[in-house]
N, C-alpha and C positions, 0 to 999 in steps of 0.2 A: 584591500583587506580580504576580497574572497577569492582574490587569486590562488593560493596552497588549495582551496577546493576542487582545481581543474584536477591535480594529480591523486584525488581519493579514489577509491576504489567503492565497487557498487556495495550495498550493502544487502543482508538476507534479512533483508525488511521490503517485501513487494517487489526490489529493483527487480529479482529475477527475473519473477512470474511478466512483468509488464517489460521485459527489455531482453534482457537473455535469454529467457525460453519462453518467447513470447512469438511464434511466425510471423505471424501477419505483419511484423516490421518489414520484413527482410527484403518487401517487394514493393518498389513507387508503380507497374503496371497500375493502368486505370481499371483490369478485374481487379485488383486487389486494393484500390483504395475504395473501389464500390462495398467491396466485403468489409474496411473499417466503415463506412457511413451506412452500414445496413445493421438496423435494432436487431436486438434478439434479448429474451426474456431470460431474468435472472441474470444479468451482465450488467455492468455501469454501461453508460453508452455518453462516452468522452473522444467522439472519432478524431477532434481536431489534435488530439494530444496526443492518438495514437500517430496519425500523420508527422506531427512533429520527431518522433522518437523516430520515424522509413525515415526520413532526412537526414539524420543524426545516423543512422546506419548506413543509407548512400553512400554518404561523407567518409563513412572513418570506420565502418562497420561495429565492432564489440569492444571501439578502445572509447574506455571510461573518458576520457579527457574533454570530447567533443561534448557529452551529453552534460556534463558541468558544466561544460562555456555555452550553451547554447540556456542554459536555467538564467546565469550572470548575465548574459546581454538583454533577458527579457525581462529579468530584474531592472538595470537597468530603464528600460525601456518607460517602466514602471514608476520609475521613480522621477522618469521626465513629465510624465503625462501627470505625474502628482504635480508638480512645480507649474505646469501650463496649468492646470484646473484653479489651484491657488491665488496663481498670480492673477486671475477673474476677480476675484474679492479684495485680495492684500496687498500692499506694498511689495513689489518684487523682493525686496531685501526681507521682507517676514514671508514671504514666500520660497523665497531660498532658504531658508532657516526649517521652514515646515519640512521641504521636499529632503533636508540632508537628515531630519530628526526620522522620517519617513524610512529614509536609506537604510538607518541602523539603528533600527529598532533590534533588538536579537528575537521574538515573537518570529521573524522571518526566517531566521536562521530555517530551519526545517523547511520554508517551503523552499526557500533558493538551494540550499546544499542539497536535498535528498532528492535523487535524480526522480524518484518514482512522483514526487510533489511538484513535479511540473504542470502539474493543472492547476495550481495557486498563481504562481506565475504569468501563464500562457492566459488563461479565464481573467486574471486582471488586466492586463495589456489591454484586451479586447472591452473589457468592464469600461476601464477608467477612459480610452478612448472613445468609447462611445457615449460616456458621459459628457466629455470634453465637447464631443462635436454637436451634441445637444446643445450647450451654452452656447458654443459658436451658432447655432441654428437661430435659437431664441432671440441672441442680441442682432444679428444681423440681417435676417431671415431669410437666409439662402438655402433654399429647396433639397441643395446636392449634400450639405451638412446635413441635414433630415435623413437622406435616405443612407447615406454613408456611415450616421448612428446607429442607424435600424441592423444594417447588415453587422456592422462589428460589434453589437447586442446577440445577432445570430451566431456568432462564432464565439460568442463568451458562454454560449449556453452549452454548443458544441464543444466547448474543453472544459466545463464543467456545470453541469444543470443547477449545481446552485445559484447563480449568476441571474434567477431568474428573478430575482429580486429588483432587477435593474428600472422597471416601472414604476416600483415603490421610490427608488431615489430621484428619478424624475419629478415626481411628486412633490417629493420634499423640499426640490427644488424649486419648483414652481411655485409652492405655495410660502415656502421663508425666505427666496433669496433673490425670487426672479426681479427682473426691474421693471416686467409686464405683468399688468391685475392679475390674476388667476381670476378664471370663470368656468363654467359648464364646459366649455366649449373645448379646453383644454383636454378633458377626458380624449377626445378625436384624437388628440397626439399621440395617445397610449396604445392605443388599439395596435398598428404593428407591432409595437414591444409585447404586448400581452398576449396573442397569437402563437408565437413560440412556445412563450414561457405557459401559455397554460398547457399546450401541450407536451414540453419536456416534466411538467409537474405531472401529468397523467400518467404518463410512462415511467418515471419517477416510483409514484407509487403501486400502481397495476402491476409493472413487468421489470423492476431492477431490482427485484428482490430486498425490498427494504423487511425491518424487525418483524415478525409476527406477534409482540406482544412489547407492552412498555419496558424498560429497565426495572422499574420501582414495583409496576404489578399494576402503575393506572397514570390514566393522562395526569390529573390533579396533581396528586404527589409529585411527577415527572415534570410539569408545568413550574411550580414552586422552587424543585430543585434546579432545574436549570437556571432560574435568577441567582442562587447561591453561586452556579458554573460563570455566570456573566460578569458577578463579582471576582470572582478570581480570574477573571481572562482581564479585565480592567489592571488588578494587582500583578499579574505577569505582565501585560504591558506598561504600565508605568515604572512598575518596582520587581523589572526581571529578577528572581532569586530562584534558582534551583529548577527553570524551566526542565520538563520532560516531552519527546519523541510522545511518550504516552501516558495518558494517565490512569490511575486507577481512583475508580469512584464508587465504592461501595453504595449498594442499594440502602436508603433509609427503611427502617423496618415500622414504621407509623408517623404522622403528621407531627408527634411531638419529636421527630426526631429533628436538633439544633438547627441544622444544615435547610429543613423543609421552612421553619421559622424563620429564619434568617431570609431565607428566601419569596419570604411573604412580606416580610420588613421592606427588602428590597423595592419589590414589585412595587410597592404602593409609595418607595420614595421616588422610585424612577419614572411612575405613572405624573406624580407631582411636580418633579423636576421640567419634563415637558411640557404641562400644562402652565405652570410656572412662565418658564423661558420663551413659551411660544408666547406669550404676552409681552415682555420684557426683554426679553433679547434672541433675534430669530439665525444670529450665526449662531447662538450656542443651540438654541432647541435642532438646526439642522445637525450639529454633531452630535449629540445626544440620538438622534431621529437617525441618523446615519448607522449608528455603531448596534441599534437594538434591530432597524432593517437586515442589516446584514446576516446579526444572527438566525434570523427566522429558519431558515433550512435548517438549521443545525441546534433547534430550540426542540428537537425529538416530539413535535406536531406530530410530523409524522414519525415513526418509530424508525431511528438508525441507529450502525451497531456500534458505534462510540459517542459514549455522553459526552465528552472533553477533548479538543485536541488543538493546539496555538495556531495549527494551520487554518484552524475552521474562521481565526477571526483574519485571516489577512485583509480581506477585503473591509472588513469593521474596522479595522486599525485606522485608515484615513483620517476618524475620527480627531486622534489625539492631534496629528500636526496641524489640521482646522483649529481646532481649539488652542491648542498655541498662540495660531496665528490672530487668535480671536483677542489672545490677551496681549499680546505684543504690539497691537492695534490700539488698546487700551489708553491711560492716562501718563505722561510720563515717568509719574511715582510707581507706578504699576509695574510700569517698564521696570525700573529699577531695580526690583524684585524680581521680576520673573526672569531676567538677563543671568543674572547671578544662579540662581536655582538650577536654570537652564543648561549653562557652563557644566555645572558639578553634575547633574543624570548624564549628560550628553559624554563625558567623563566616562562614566561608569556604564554606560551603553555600550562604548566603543571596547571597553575593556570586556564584557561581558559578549558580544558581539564574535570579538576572536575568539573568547575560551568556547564560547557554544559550535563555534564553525569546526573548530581544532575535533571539538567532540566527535562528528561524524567523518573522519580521516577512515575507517574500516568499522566492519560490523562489531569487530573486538571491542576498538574502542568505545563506541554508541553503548555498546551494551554493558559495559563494561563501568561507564560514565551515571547508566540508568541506575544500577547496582550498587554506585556507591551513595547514590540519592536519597533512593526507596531498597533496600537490603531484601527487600522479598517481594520483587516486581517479579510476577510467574512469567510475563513475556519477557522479560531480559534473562530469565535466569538459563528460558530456554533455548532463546535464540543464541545467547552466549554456550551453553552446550554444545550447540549443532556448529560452532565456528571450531570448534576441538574436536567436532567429528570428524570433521572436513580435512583438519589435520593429523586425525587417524590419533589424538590424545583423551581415547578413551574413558581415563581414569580422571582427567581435569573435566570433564564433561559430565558424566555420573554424578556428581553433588550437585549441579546447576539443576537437572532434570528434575533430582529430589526435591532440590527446594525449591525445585518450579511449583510440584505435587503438593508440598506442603501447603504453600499457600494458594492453591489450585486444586485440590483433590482431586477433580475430575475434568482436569486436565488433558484434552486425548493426546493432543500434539503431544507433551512431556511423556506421557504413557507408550507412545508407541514409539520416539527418540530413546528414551531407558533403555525398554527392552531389544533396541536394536544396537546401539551402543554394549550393555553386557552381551548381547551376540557377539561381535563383531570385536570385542576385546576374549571372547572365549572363557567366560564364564557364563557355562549354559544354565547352570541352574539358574543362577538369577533372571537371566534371560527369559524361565520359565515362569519365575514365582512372578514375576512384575506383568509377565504377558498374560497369564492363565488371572490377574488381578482386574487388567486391563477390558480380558475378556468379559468381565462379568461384568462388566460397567457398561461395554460398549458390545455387546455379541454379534452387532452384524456390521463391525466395521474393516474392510478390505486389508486396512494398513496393518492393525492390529491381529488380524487373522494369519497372515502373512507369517508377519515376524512370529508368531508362537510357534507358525508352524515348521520355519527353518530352526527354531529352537529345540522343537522336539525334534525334529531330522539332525544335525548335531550334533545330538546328546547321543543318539543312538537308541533313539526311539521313536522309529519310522510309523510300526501300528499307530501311533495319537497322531502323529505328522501330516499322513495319508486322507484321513477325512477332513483334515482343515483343510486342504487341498482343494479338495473334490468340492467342499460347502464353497470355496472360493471362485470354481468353473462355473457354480450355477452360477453365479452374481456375474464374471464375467469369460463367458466360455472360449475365449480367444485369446486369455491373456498369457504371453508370450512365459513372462517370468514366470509364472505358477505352475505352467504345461511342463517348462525345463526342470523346476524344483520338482513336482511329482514324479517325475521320470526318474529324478536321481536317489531320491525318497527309494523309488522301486530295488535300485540298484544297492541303498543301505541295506535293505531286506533282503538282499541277497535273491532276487528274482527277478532275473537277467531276463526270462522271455518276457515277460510284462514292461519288460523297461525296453525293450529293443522293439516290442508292437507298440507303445505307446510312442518311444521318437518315430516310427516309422510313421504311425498316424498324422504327428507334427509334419514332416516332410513333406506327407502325401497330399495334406491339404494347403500346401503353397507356403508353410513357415521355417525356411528359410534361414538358418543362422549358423555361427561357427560353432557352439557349446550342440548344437542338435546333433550336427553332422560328428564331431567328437564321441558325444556319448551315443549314439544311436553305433558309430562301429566298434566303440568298445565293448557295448551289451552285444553286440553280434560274435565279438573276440571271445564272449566268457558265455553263450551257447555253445560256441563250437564252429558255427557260421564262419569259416577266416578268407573264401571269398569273398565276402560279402562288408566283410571287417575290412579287408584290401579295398575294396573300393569305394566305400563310404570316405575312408583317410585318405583315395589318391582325388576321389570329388573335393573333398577339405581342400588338397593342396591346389587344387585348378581354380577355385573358388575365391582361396584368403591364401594367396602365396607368400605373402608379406606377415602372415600373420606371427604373433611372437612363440603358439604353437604350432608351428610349418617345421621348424628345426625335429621337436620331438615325435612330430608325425614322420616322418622320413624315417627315421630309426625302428618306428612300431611298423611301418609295413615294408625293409629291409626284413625283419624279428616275424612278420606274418608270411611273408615269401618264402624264407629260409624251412619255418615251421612246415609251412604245406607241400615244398618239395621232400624233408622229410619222409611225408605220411604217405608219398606217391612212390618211395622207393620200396 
């Protein structure tokens, strides 16, 4: 069923930035896997997954189809290690029942289809395996199971530091399910697990640049609401309807807001429920105890930049086919009931399973799919934009940006996509009104600077163009594109020595390109310079002989030779 997923294409949802214009794949050298396993602040630091993506490029380099089969087999992989864990506790056959309900959940869809959500995947593999070989360790007490946990714990952390929960499951395990006492003594087992984990949680929050402040404005409220979020990750996994790539969560504006209630209701049934269960029946307090461990990272403790996402429960999901299996273990009146019930979700899974997969076939579609869900999702409206930009369809792109803006005001991405879209379809005023809008919201942002100021260059109004420019050199004085635009900026103003000393400048200090060498001998052409103009185009041609302007170059200094023997007669 996720085979059609091999021939999707990537989508402009992160795949880029982590896959295609991402270097550091490009090379399995051991300098350059040391550079993916070397931290650096302000970056996630997911080395193992960056590794996985150099393989995937080895292999097969930029074709989408490897980096989809390599999600599916670790999927997969995933879903054996579910069935070996289960089949610990349940009857094979209610454990093959868990591990296929496991399979096709659609909650996964997202982490298995979306090439960039391979650290859902990869970080489970390594999770559930290392969980597995914990029991194996416990029941049989072999040493190499021990140490063989501990490392495939290290690389679940290394493809994704939320993973560092894995001690807690431990835990849980020893204390509901193990078929050895639990004592003091236990804690000793934790200690290599907690080593890691406490220090990818340092780094974590010190240097990965996590929220600088809550969503809501405070832990409390954020605390609250997230039980409202756990509730509905619960309602997506049992009763998939209208799952989304992303969601939007409006910030509650006060304690009496429904959503914060609601979420206080929660807390104090699911505090119950545990306390409950751990009395009473301790396979269900462990899936209960399973499904709220896992959230913890993603319980905005510490502040991250999404309150909601289906991928955040992959690893929590475990929970439901345990619990299945809990009930299928049951009476056989029980049986009876849940058999049936089971059939009609497992039904409706599989159907909901395809449509979710189908969804993500290209960025079109995803976005396109989000749109018809939520009608004023500002990241679909804008990412659906920028897939019509791509296609140079301007004019289908322009209302997506709007009503990215609308329900986003301050919006940068949508603000600085607008005003480059009405550039780039040639209506410059708009161009201006949206950018000079833009401006005032955002006055020191590169992107935004930019684009007004090819707007004003353009339109034909080089004087406003020229200082956005130069504001742009101080932020960054080397930048290739800005250096080119000013220079040409010079040349709208019709001031050709200014524009021939500034590409020379560009030249003289090592930068290098075809657009410099072009316009640096045409501003020599329209001096007067036509030595100089000859040999800057016959450099062009020695340089970019291939190039698609090589043909028109040959004819301008055939037209500068001709001139100059002229002027010699």
């Amino acid at each position: 069923m996720l085979s059609p997923s091999i021939r999707y294409d990537f989508t402009n949802w992160d795949d880029r930035g982590l896959v295609l214009g991402n270097s550091v794949i490009r090379s399995l050298s051991p300098s350059n896997i040391a550079r993916m396993f070397t931290p650096r602040a302000g970056g996630t630091y997911q080395p193992v997954r960056l590794l996985s993506y150099a393989i995937d490029y080895k292999l097969a380099g930029y074709s989408q189809w490897i980096y989809h089969l390599h999600n599916i087999l670790l999927y997969l992989l995933n879903i054996l290690l579910v069935y070996l864990i289960l089949s610990h506790f349940f009857d094979r056959k209610y454990a093959s029942i868990g591990a296929f309900l496991f399979g096709f959940l659609p909650v996964h869809i997202e982490a298995v289809v979306w090439v960039a959500a391979r650290k859902e995947v990869l970080s489970g593999l390594f999770f559930f395996l290392a969980i597995y070989l914990y029991i194996l360790f416990r029941k049989e007490k072999n040493g190499w199971f021990f140490v063989l946990s501990i490392i495939s714990s290290f690389l679940a952390i290394l493809s994704k530091p939320s993973t560092i929960v894995l001690p807690g499951m431990l835990f849980l395990y020893d204390v509901a399910l193990s078929e050895r006492k639990f004592s003091r003594t236990n804690f000793i087992l934790y200690i290599p697990y907690l080593f890691p984990a406490i220090l990818a949680g340092v780094y974590f929050i010190l240097l990965a640049g996590t929220q600088s402040s809550f969503h809501t404005g405070g832990f409390i409220q954020t605390f609250f609401l997230e039980f409202y979020i756990a509730a509905r990750y619960i309602l997506n996994l049992v009763f998939p309807y209208h799952l989304l790539p992303r969601y939007i969560v409006s910030a509650p504006v006060s304690f009496l807001d429904w959503r914060i209630i609601f979420g206080i209701v929660f807390a104090i049934v699911s505090i119950y429920l545990l306390l409950f269960t751990y009395k009473k029946n301790r396979k269900i307090f462990f899936a209960l105890g399973w499904f709220y461990v896992g959230l913890i990272p993603v319980f905005n403790i510490v502040p991250i930049s999404t309150l909601m996402a289906d991928r955040y429960i992959y690893i929590s999901s475990f929970a439901y086919p345990f619990a299945l299996c809990v009930l299928l273990g049951r009476s056989k009146g029980l049986r009876r009931f849940v058999y049936p019930v089971f059939g009609l979700l497992l039904v409706w899974y599989a159907f909901s399973f395809v449509r979710m997969e189908k969804v993500w076939r290209n960025s079109e579609s995803l976005w396109s799919y989000v749109i018809s869900v939520d009608p004023d999702h500002p990241l679909a409206h804008n990412n659906l934009g920028m897939v019509y930009v791509e296609e140079k369809e301007y004019e289908l792109a322009i209302p997506h940006f709007k009503a990215a803006l609308k329900s986003m005001p301050k919006y940068k991405s949508a603000f600085t996509n607008l005003s480059g879209a009405y550039l780039e379809s040639g209506r410059y005023s708009d161009a201006i009104f949206w950018g000079e809008k833009a401006m005032h919201l955002f006055p020191d942002d590169p992107k935004i600077i930019f684009n007004l100021g090819n707007a004003y260059a353009r339109a034909g109004e080089p004087e406003k163009a020229i200082p956005l420019y130069r504001k742009l050199l101080e932020m960054k004085p080397n930048d290739v594109d800005v250096l080119v635009n000013l220079g040409i900026v010079y040349t709208y103003a019709g001031d050709w020595e200014k524009a021939a000393a500034h590409f020379q400048r560009m030249l003289d200090s090592g930068m290098k390109d075809e657009v410099v060498y072009l316009n640096l001998a045409s501003a020599y052409y329209k001096t007067g310079e036509l030595d100089k103009a000859i040999g800057y185009f016959s450099e062009f041609l020695r340089l970019y002989p291939d190039s698609p302007d090589a043909p028109q170059v040959r004819k301008n200094i055939k037209l500068l030779k001709s001139m100059t023997d002229e002027s010699k007669r």
